[in-house]
C-alpha positions in Angstrom: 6.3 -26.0 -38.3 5.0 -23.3 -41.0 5.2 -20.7 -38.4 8.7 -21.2 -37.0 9.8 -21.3 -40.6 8.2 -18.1 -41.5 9.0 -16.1 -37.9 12.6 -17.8 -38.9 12.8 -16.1 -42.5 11.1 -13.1 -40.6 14.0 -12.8 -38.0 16.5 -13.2 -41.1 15.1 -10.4 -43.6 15.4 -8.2 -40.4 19.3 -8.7 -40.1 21.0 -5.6 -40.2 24.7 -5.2 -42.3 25.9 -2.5 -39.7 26.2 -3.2 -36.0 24.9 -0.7 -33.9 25.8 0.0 -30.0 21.2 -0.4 -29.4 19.1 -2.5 -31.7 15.5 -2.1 -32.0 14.7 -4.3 -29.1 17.2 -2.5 -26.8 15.1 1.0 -28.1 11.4 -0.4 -27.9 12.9 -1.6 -23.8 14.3 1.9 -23.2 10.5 3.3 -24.6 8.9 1.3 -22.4 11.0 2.0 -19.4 10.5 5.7 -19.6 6.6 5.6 -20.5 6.1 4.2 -17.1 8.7 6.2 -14.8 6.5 8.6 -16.3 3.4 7.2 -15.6 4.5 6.3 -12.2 5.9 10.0 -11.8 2.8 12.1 -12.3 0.3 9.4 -11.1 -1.8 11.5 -8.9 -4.5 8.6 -8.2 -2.6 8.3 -5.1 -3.4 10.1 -1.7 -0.4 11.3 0.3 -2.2 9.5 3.5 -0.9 5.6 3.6 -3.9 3.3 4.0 -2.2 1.8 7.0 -2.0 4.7 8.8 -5.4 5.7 8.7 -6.3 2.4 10.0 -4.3 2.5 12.9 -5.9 6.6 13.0 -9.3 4.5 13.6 -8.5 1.8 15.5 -7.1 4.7 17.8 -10.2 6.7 17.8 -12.5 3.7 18.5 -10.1 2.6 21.4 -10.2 6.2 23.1 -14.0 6.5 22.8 -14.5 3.8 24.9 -12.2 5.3 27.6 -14.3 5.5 30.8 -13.2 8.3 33.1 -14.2 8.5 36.8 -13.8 11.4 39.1 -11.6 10.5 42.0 -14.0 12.1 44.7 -16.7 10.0 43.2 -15.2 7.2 43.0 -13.9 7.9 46.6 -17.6 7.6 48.1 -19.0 4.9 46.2 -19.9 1.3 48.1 -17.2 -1.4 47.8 -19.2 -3.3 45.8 -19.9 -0.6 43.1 -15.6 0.3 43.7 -14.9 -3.4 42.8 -17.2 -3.4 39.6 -15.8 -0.5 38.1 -12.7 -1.8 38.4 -13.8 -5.5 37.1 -15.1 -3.7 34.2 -11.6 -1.6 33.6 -10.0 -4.4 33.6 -11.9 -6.3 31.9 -12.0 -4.1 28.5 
């Protein structure tokens, strides 16, 4: 109860005579608002690159390494059998 009585008497001895279009509160919100617009402005811990790109950049990279590519001619004179496990193996990645 002490401390509501003495934030109360605080909050009373601050009243102002003359009403003005910003009060302190109003000013200390505006200081804060532009202190981080400008922090966020000039950040520069930031890369241009977005994470999620350069994930999908891997993902990529890993799925055209494991590309297998057969010449036509030599797949042309294999055995049927050796024909159909290349292609069970295509299909199955």
């Amino acid at each position: 109860m002490t401390k509501f009585s003495i934030t109360l008497a605080l909050l009373n001895m601050l009243a102002f005579s003359n009403v003005k279009s910003l009060n302190i509160f109003e000013f200390s919100l505006i200081g804060v608002g532009v202190g981080l617009v400008y922090d966020q402005y000039y950040d520069s811990s930031l890369s241009k690159e977005n994470t999620y790109q350069n994930k999908v950049d891997v993902v990529s990279r890993f799925e055209n390494s494991r590309q297998i590519n057969v010449n036509k001619n030599y797949f042309n004179n294999l055995p049927i059998q050796q024909k159909l496990m290349i292609i069970e193996t295509l299909n199955y990645n």
